[in-house]
C-alpha positions in Angstrom: 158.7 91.0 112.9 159.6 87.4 112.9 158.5 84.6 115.3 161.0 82.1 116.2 158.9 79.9 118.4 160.0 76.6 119.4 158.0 73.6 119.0 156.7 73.7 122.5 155.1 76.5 121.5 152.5 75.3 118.7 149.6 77.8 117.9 146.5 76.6 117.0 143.6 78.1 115.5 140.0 76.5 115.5 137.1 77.8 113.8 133.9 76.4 113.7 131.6 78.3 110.7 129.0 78.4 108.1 131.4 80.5 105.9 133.1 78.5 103.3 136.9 79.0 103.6 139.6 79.8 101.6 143.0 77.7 101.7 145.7 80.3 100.9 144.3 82.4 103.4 144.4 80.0 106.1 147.9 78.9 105.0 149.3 82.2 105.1 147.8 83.0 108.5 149.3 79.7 109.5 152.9 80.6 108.3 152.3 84.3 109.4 155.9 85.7 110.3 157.2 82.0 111.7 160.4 81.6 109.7 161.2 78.5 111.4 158.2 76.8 108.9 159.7 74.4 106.5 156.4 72.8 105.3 152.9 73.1 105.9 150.7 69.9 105.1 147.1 70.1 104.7 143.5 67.7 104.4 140.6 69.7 102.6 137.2 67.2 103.0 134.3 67.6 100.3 130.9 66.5 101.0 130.7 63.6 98.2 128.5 61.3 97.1 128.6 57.9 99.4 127.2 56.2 97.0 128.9 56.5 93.7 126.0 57.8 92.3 123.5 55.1 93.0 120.3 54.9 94.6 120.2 57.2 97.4 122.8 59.7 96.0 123.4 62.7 98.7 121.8 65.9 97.7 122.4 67.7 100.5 124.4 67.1 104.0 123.3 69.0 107.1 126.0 69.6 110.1 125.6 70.5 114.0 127.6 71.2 116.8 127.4 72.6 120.6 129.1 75.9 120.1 132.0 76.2 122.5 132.0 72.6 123.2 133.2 71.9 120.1 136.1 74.2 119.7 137.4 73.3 123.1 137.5 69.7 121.8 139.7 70.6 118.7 141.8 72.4 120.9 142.7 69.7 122.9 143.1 67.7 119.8 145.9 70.4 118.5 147.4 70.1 121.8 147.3 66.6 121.5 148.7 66.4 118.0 151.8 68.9 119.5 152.7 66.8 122.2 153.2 63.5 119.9 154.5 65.6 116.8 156.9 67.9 116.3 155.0 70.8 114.8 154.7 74.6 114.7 151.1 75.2 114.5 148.0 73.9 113.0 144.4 75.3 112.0 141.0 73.6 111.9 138.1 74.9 110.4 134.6 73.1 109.9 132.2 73.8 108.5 128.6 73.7 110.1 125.1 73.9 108.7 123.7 72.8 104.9 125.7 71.9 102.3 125.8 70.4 99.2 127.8 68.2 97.2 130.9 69.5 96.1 131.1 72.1 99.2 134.5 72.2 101.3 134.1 70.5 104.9 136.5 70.7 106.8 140.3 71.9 106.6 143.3 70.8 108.7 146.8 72.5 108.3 149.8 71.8 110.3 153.4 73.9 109.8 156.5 72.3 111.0 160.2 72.6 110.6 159.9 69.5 108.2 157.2 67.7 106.0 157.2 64.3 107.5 155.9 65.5 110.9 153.4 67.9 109.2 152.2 65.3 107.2 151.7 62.9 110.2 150.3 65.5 112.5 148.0 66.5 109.8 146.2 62.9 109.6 146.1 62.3 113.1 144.0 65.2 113.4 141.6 64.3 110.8 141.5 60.7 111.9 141.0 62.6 115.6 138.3 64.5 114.1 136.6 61.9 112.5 135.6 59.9 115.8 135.8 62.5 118.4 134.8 65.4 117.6 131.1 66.6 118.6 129.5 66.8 115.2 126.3 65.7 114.1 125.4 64.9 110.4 122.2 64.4 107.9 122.4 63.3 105.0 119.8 63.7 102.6 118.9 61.8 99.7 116.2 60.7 97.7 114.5 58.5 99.8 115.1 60.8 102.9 117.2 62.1 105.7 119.1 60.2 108.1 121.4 61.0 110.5 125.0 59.7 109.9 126.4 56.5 112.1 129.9 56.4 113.0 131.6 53.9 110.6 134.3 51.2 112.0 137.0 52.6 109.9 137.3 55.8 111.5 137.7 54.0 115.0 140.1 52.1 113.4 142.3 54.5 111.9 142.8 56.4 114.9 143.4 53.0 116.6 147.0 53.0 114.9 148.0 56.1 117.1 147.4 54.1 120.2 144.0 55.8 120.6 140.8 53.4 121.5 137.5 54.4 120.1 134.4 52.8 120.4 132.0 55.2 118.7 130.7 52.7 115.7 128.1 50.6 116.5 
């Protein structure tokens, strides 16, 4: 059986886990029986090294959330992201509790008849889940841990799509 949803009908899928995730899976469960996809565009964050590195390397990153909170505030991101784009469905996951360097974060896909709307769809939701989304983060280095301040570029990215942020400080 075949969907043929229209694009007021976007699915979205949120899932907020310790489990690291793999990207074929979630791309074919994305494209699952919708033959009206034409591309699917997707962001994979790492946890990296902030500082190249240098003193006070990462060794470790630490992520929290309020569970249920959190996934209701993706949602409404996806539902946000299919009322300004043309798209057929999208799928967050993040990742939540340690990890180290190298470790996948966070993935956003985003089907859509055709690859310039994915594409677009798929960085205002990152740049959406950079500022606004509830997640805490450590990061741990050699001299200590510290919790992670929102940074001005975020806000300022997702200032271009007519969004206002004030979360860095």
């Amino acid at each position: 059986m075949s969907l043929d949803r229209g694009a007021a009908e976007c699915i979205g899928t949120v899932s907020v886990q310790t489990a690291d995730f793999d990207l074929g899976a979630e791309v074919a469960a994305l494209r699952a029986g919708d033959v009206g996809v034409g591309a699917v565009a997707s962001f994979i964050g790492t946890v990296r090294d902030r500082n190249g590195g240098g003193a006070g390397e990462v060794s470790a990153m630490e992520l929290e959330h309020y569970p249920g909170m959190t996934e209701r505030a993706i949602e409404a991101m996806i539902d946000e992201a299919a009322r300004r784009f043309d798209i057929r469905g999208a799928r967050v996951v993040h990742r939540v509790g340690p990890l180290l360097p190298g470790d996948q974060i966070v993935l956003v896909a985003v089907s859509s008849v055709h690859r310039g709307q994915a594409f677009q769809a798929c960085e205002f939701l990152m740049d959406y889940l950079k500022t606004q989304a509830p997640f805490w983060k450590k990061e741990t280095t050699g001299e200590g841990s510290r919790w992670v301040d929102a940074r001005v570029a975020d806000d300022t990215a997702l200032a271009r799509w007519g969004i206002r942020a004030g979360n860095a400080g």
